[in-house]
Residue, then its C-alpha position, 0 to 999 in steps of 0.5 A: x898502324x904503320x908509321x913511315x919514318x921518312x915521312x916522320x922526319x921530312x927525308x927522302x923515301x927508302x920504303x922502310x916503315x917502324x912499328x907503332x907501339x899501339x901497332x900490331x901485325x907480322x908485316x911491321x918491323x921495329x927497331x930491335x929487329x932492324x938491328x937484328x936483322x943488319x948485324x946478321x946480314x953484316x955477319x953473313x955478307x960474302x968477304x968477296x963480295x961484301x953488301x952495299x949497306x949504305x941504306x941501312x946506315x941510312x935508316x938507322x940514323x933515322x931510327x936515332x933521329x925519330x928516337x931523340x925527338x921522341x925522348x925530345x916530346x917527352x920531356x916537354x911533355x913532362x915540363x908542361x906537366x910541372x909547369x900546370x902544377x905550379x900554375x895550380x899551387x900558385x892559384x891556390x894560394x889566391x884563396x880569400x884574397x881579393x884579386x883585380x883581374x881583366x874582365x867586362x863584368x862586375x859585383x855590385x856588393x852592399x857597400x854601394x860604390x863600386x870601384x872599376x879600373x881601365x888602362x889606356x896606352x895613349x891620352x884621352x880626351x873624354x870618354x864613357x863608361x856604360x853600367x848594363x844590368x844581366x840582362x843587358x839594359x844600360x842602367x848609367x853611363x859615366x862621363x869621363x874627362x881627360x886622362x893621360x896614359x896608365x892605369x885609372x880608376x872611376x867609381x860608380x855609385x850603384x844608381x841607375x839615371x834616374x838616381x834610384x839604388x839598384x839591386x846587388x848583383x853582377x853586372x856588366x861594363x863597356x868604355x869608350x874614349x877618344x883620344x886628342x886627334x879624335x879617333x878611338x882609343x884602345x882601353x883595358x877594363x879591369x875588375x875587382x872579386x874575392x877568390x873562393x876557388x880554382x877551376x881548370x879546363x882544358x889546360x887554362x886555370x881560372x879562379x872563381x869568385x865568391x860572386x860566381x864569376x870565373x877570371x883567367x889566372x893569367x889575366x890577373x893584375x893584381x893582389x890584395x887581401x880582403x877589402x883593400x883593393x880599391x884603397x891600394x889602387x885608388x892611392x896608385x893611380x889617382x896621381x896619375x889622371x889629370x881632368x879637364 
């Protein structure tokens, strides 16, 4: 593979090419060889009429540029590295502790209530939660009053519209409010599940959880032990929601 080093470096074209070095052939010229063949062109050059070196100087600056930005490459590759280590030792650490993460699905458990937090930006006027089975039929919708901005939670008592019990399993869940000025708005939900492991793919690190779900380490909002989630974050957010 030819590798033009003019067009590597955005610069004008000389015609010079640097050997790639997965590259092979007779017909490519690296760098130490550049080298080689400047000083003996400077060394056997007629004092008289000495050559106009001016387009080898040039290209060796190049070399030296493309061989900074090379070393450039490898060091922010080998700081990423470093970084998705760090990622993986710190989401180890999240093991058997309940975490409250982004998400739209949830673990109905044997407990029955199952707490679901969401996050607006502005105050809302009224508002719904939608509970959808995995298949996903609506099993219940939850009314909301009025909430100032910031984070609040809402409960969700496991029946269907009917009032009959449903089964534990996962399920899933979408809000909709609207604000004083009746128009739309934008609400985070977030969920809550105990990590059992790490997964990485493609460079993203996810936890999983013991109910099989999977959430993105850098979606994470919060971390508590064992079954206190709810508890902590019931006493951080009740304070702030006010109904009409």
């Amino acid at each position: 593979m030819i590798v033009n080093v003019n067009d590597s470096l955005g610069l004008s074209s000389t015609g010079y090419t640097v050997k790639d070095s997965s590259a092979t052939g007779s017909d490519e010229l690296g760098k130490d060889t550049f080298l080689t063949l400047l000083i003996t062109q400077l060394s056997n050059q007629d004092p008289l009429n000495p050559m106009a070196d001016t387009e080898f100087t040039s290209q060796l600056a190049q070399f030296s540029s493309l061989e900074q930005l090379t070393k450039i490459a490898d060091g922010v590759d080998t700081l990423n590295d470093g970084t998705e280590r760090q990622d993986m030792l710190s989401s180890v650490s999240f093991i058997g502790k309940e975490v409250v993460a982004e998400g739209n699905t949830f673990s109905k458990t044997e407990d029955g209530v199952t707490t679901l937090w969401f996050e607006i930006e502005e105050p809302m006027a009224s508002g719904f939660v939608n509970i959808y089975d995995q298949s996903g039929g609506l099993v219940q919708t939850l009314e909301l009053g009025a909430y100032q901005a910031g984070r609040h939670e809402v409960t969700w008592d496991g029946t269907d519209y009917k009032g009959n019990s449903q089964p534990n399993g996962i399920y899933g869940v979408g809000m909709s409010c609207e604000g004083v000025d009746g128009e739309l708005v934008l609400v985070n939900m977030d969920v809550a599940g105990v990590v059992s492991g790490v997964k990485a793919e493609s460079g993203t690190f996810y936890l999983q959880l013991k109910d099989g779900r999977s959430v993105d380490f850098a979606s994470i909002k919060e971390v508590v032990s064992d079954s206190s989630a709810s508890e902590d974050t019931g006493d951080d957010t009740e304070d702030t929601s006010s109904t009409s």
